[in-house]
N, C-alpha and C positions, 0 to 999 in steps of 0.2 A: 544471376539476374540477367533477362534476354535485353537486347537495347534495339527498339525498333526508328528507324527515320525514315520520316513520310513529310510530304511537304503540309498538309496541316491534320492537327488532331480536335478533334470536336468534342467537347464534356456536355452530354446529355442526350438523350435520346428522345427529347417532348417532339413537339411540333417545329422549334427552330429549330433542334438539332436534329433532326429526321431532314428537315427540309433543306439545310445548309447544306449538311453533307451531301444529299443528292445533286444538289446543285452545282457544287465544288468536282463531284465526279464527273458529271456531266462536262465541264470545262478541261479536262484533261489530267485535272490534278489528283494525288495516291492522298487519300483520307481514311482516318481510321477513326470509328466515333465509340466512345467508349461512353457507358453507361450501367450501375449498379444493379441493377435491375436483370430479371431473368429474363424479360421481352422486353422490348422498343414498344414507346408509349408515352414515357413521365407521367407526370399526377393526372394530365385530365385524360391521358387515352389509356391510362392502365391497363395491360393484361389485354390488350385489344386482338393481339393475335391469336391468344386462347382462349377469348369469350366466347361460348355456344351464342348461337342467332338469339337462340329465347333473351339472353343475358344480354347482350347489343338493342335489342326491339325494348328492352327494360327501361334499360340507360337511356333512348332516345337518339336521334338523329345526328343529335350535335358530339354524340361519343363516338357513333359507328362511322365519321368522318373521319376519324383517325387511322380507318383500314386501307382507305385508300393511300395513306403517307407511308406507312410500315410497308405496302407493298410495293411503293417506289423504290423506298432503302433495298427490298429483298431483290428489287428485280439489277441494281446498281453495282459498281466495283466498289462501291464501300465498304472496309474492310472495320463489322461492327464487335463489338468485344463485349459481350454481356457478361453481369454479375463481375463487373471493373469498377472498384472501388478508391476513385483516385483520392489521396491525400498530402496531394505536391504538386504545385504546378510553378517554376519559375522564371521569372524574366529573362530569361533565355529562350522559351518556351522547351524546357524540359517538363515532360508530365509524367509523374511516377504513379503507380495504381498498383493495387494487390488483387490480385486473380486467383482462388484455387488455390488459397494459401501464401501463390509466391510472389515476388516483388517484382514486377517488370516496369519498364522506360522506355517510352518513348519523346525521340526528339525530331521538333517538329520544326518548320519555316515560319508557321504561325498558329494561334490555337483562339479558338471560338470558344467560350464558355456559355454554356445554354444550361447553367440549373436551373430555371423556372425560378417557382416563388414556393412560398411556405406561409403557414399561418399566422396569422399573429397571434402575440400573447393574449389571456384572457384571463389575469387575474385576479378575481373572484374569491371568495369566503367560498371555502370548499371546493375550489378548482383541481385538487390536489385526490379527492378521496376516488377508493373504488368507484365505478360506476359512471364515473365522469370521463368525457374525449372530447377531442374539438369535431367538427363536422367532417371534415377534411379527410381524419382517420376512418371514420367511419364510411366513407363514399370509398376508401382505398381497398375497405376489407371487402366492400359491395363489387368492386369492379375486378379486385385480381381472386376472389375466390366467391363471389356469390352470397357471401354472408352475411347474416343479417340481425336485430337483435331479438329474441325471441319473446320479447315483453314491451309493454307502450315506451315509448321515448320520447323527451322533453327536447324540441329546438330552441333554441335562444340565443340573442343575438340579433347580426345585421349580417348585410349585402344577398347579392344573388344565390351565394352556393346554399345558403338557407334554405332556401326555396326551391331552389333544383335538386337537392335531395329531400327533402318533404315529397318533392311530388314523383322521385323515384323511389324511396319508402312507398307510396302509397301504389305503388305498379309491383312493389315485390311482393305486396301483401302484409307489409311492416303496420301495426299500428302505433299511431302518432296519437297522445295523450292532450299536448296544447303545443303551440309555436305561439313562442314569446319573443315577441322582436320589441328592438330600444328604438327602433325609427322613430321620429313623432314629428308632427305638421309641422314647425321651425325648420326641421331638415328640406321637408320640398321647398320651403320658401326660402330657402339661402340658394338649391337649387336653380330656382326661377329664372336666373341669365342666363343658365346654358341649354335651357327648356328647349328653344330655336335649335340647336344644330343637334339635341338628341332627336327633335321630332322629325329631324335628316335620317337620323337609323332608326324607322320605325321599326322594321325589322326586329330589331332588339329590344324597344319597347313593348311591343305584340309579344314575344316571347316570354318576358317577365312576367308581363299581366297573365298570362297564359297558363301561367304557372301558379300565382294568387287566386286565381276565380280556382283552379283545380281544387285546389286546398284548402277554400272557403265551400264548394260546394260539396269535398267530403264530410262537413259536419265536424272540422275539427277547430278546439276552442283557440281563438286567435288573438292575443292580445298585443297592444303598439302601445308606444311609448313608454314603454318598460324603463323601470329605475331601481337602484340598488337592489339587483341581482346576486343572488346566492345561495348554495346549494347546501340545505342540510343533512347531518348524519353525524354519525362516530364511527365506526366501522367502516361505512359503504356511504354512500348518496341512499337518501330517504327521503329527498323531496327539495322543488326548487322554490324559491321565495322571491319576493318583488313586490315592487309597488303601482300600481297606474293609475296618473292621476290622484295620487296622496293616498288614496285604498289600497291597504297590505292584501295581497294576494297568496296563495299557496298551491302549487301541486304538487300532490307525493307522485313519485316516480322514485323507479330505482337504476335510471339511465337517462343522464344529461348530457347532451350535444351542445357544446358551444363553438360560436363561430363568429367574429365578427372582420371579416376581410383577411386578405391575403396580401403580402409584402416580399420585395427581391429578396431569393438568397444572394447573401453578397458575401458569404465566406470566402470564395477564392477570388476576386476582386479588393477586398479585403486584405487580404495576404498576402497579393500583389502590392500592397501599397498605395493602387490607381485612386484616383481623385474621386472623392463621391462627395453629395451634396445634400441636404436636408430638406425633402419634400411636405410643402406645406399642404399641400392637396389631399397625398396619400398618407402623410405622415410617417414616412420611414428615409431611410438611406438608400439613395438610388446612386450608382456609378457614375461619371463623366464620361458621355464617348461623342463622337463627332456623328457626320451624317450616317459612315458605313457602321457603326460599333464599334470605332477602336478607341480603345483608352487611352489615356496619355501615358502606357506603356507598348512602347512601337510592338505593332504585330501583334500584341494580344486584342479581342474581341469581346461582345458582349451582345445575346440581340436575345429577345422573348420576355418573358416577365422578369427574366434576373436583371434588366434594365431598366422596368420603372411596370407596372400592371399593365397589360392592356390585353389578356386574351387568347385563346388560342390560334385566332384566325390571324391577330395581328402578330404572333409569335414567329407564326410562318411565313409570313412575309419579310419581315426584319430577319430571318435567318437567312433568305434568299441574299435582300440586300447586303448582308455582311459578307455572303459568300460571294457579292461582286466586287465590294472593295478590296478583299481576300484577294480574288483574283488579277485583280489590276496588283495588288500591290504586290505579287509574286513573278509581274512582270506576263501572265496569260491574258488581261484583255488592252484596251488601249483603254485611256480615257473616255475616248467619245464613245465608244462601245457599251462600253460600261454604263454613264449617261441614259445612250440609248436602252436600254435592256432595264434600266432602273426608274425611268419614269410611270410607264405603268402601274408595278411595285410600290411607287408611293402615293400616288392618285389611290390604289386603295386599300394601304394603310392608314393614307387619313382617311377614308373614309370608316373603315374599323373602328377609329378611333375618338369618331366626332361624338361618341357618348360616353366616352370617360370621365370628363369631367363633371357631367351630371349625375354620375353613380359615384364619384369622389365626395360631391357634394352629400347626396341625400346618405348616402350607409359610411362616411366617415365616425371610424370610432371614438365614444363618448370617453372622456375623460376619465369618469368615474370607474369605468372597467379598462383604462389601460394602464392608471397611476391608482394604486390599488392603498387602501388603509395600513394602520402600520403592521395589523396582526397577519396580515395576508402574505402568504408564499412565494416570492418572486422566484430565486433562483432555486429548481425542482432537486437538481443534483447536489450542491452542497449546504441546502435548506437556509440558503439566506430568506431573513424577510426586507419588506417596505420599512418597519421600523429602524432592523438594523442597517440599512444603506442610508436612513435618513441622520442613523446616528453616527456614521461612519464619515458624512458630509459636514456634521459638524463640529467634529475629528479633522478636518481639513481635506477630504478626499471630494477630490476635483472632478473625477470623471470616471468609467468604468474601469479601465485599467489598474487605476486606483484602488477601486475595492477588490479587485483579484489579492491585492496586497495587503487589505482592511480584514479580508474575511470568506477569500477563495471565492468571490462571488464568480462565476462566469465559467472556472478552472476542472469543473464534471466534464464526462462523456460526452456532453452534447457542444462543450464549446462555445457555448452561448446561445447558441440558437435558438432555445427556447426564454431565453429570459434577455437580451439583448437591446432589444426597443424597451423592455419596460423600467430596465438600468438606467438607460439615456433620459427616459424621461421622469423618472422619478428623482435622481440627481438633478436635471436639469429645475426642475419646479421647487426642489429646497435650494438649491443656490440663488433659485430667480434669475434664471439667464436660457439660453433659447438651446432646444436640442441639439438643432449644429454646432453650438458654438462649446459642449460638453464633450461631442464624439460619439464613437463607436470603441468596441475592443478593439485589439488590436491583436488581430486575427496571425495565429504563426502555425504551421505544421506540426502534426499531421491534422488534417482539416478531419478526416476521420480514425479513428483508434486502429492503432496496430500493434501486435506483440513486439517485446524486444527482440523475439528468438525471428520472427519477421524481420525485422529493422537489420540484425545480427547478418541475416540474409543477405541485404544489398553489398 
């Protein structure tokens, strides 16, 4: 196993970690940005270095932004590590990764963690069969290889990425059957107070609407306020169910997109131990880190959505800024320096950011699809349900780690990842006590699956 030392290593390659590390290069410092993936991108610039123009002009404006970050990194000393699959990063700032089969190490002076976010759970009656994906998968397979699904497809759900893949469906030549969204008028009117600083980023309001009028003036059936969502079949998905406004609705489809928002990966933050806190906005577990990103474990970082949502544009900013406390804190800028070169940077972060709470507000996920019935499938890998975590709780299991011990809930492949928030709060709603005050797993390595004859290796 090789052991490289650099003074910081960066986990991700999105937009903050594209931008940190350049950043960090540019100040003097040796960075090495390691990321899983075959090209630098993350989720929202996917595959951006080997998208054809036609595939760029597809996706729109706000993806082909991403070329110009990738070509920063390529033109930089940043020394990037594609298809680095780290599953160790510790308070030391040791990061261990498997590359090519083999185990390599690097240790660093400090290390930026930039995984971005992940979807949230959406568990549903039939969330589980053939034919069913969340949006997210589906925009991944559109952006790293072009593919699309060959038959009409059902949206469902909430937030923006609904809608921005609807209206890149409808550029690939994709037919869209109905888009069924749970939004419904109570949402804009809880909205209503931060109406004022969203009509500050109209920008971003234009864009949304921009993308609704598309989609309404393709002639496709659109229905809101959607309730008890679920998809039928035995085999496969044969069609999704719902109610608006007290009338049982039906489409048959034999491909459901669900989507209701995006939340921090916090597995290796997690695993660190660092402090995180239970957000009532977004509704998930966001990190603790001060003004640069650093946690209250010295020298480690945190900046882009694995901090709390805010965006691609605001991802890249917060990785700059982490790459200036970075740098002051490795003793390359002074303080005032630093200061200087950081005010900008935040002038327009906040400004990025002054419509997140209005989109917190209106596409926060409804209850009914994130604390799921008891027949419904929580945990996908060792097929726990909502029943049995409910009966698991009144077995005396207190919190998710608990039920790893109740009934393996957590303890597949994924690590939790997929079933994680809907633990927390499905626990938290039979005890009657508040998410944070139930937890999170408790996240331990390898953060991703390795052979022993790998392990064997180190």
């Amino acid at each position: 196993m090789s052991l490289l030392s650099v003074d910081v290593a960066v986990i991700g390659a999105g937009a903050a970690g594209m931008s940190a590390s350049v950043a960090l290069a540019g100040l003097g410092l040796q960075v090495v940005l390691l990321d899983e993936q075959g090209s630098p991108g993350g989720q929202i610039y996917r595959g951006i270095t080997l998208a054809p123009l036609s595939r760029r002009d597809m996706l729109g404006p706000d993806y082909a932004h991403g070329h110009t970050l990738a070509q920063a990194l390529a033109a930089s000393t940043v020394r990037y590590e594609k298809g680095a699959a780290v599953w160790q990063v510790t308070r030391e700032h040791k990061v261990t990764y498997l590359r090519d089969g083999r185990l390599q190490t690097v240790q660093a002076r400090a290390v930026l963690l930039a995984t971005g976010a992940m979807e949230r759970p959406f568990p549903i009656p039939g969330w589980t069969l053939p034919g069913v994906m969340s949006a997210g998968a589906a925009q991944i397979l559109l952006k790293s290889s072009g593919l699309a699904p060959a038959e009409p497809v059902v949206l469902a759900g909430c937030g923006p990425l609904l809608y921005l893949l609807g209206w890149q469906y409808l550029r690939a030549g994709v037919q869209i059957k109905a888009l069924v969204d749970t939004t419904r008028p109570e949402d804009y009117w809880r909205a209503r107070r931060h109406l004022f600083a969203a009509l500050r980023a109209w920008p971003y309001l234009r864009k949304g609407l921009d993308l609704m009028r598309s989609l309404r003036s393709a002639g496709i059936a659109h229905y809101t306020g959607a309730e008890q969502l679920a998809v039928e079949g035995s085999e496969a998905a044969s069609a999704l169910t719902f109610s608006v406004g007290g009338k049982a609705q039906r489409v048959a489809t034999r491909c459901v997109l669900l989507h209701q928002g995006v939340v921090p990966n916090i597995q290796f933050s997690q695993s660190l131990r660092a402090r995180h806190h239970w957000d009532e906005n977004q509704l998930c577990f966001s990190p603790v880190s001060d003004a640069w990103g650093q946690l209250d474990v010295p020298g480690i970082y945190v900046a882009g959505d694995g901090a709390g949502i805010g965006g691609a544009q605001a991802a890249a900013l917060q990785g700059k800024l982490a790459a200036l406390g970075i740098a002051s804190r490795l003793g390359r800028l002074s303080d005032a320096e630093r200061e200087r070169q950081a005010a900008p940077l935040r002038t327009g972060l906040e400004a990025n950011l002054r419509i997140r709470p209005f989109l917190d507000a209106v596409y926060q996920a409804k209850e009914e699809n994130r604390i799921p019935a008891d027949e419904v499938m929580v945990c996908r890998c060792e097929e726990v349900s909502a029943g049995e975590l409910r009966k698991f709780v009144a077995l005396g299991c207190a919190g998710p780690n608990q039920a790893k011990a109740f009934g393996r809930c957590g303890m597949g492949p994924c690590q939790g990842r997929m079933c994680g928030l809907t633990v927390t709060e499905v626990i938290a709603k039979a005890r009657g006590v508040s998410a944070g005050e139930v937890g999170y797993y408790r996240i331990r390595p390898p953060i991703k699956p390795i052979t022993l004859g790998e392990l064997a290796g180190e």
